[in-house]
C-alpha positions as CSV (number, residue, x, y, z in Angstrom):
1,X,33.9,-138.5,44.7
2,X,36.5,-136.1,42.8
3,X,39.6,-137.7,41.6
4,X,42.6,-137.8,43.3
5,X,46.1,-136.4,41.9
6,X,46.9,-140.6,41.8
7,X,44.0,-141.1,39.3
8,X,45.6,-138.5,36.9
9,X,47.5,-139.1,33.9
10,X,49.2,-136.4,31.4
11,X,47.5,-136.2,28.5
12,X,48.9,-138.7,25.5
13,X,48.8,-135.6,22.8
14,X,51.3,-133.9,24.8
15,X,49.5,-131.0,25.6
16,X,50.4,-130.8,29.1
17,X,46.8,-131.1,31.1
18,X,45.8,-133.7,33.7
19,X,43.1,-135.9,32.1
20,X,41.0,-138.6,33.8
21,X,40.4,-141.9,31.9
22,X,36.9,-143.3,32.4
23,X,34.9,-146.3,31.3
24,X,31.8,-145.4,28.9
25,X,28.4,-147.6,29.7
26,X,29.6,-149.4,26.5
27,X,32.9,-150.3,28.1
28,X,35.0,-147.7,25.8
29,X,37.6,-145.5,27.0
30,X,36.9,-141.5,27.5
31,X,39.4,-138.8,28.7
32,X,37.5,-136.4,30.8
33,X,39.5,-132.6,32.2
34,X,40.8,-133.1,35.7
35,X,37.9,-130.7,36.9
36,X,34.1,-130.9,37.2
37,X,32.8,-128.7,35.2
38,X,29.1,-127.7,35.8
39,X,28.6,-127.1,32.0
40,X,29.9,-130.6,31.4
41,X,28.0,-133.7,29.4
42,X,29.6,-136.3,30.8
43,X,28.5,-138.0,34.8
44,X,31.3,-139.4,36.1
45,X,31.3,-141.8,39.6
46,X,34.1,-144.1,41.1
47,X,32.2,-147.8,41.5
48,X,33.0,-150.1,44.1
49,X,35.6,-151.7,42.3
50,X,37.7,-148.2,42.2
51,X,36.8,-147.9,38.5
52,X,35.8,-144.3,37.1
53,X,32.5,-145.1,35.3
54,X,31.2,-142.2,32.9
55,X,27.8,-141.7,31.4
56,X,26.4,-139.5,28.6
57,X,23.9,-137.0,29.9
58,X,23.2,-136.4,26.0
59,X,20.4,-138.2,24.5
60,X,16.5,-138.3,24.9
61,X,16.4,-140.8,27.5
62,X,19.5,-139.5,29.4
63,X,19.2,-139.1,33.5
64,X,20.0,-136.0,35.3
65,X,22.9,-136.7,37.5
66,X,22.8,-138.2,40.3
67,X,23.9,-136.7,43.8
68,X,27.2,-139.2,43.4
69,X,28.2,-137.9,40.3
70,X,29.6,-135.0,38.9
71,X,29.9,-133.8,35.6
72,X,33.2,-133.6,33.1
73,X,33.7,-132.2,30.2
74,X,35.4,-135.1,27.4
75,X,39.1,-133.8,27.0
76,X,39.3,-134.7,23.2
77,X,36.7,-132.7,22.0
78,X,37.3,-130.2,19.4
79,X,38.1,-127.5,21.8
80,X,39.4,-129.2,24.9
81,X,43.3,-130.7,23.6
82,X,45.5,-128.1,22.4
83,X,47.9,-130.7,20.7
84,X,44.6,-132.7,19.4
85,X,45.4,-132.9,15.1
86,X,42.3,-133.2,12.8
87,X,41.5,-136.6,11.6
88,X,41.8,-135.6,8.5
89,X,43.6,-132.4,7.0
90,X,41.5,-130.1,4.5
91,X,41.1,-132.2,0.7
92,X,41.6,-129.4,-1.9
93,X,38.6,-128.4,-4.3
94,X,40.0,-129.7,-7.6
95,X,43.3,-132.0,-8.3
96,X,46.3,-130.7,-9.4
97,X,46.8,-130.7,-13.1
98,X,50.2,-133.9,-12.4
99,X,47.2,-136.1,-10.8
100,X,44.9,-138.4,-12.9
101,X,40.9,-139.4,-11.9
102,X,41.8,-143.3,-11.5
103,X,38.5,-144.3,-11.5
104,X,37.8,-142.4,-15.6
105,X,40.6,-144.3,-16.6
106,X,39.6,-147.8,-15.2
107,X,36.0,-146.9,-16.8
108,X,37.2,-146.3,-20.3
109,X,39.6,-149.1,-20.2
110,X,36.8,-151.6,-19.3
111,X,34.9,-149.8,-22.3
112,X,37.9,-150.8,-24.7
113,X,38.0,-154.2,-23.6
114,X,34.6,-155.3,-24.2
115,X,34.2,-154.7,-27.5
């Protein structure tokens, strides 16, 4: 079964696209693109209880899909959400020269204090 407009929410990032929220096998939340996609890693079926289940096809002991699935593509992947911001910006190679190691410091001051 293929969602229905009614089972489509904007994305929270803001980036404008229709995303379907599923339930993982592990019970955890997954955005999935509005569209089947046949190059998709993701098997998504409605249950009886008009819950969107999803399942990983990656993995070695992954099943093919079956005929009552279809397969989505996760929306927050690296290249799916426009809007989507890095977890965690670029750390520079070497501190600024205003910014002190912590950790030297603490180390020589234990040093002083045991003697």
């Amino acid at each position: 079964m293929r969602p229905t407009r009614h089972d489509l929410t904007p994305c929270p990032n803001g980036c404008g696209e229709r995303i379907l929220w599923t339930r993982t096998e592990h019970g955890e939340r997954l955005a999935v693109d509005a569209q089947p996609s046949a190059d998709g890693n993701q098997a998504v079926m409605k249950n009886g209880l008009g819950r969107w289940i999803s399942r990983s096809l990656d993995g070695a002991g992954a099943l093919p899909p079956s005929p009552y699935e279809h397969t989505f593509k996760p929306h927050f992947r690296k290249s799916g959400c426009a809007k989507l911001r890095p977890a965690q910006p670029e750390l520079p190679g070497l501190l600024p020269t205003n910014v002190v190691r912590i950790g030297a410091r603490r180390a020589s001051a234990r040093r002083r204090t045991r003697r």
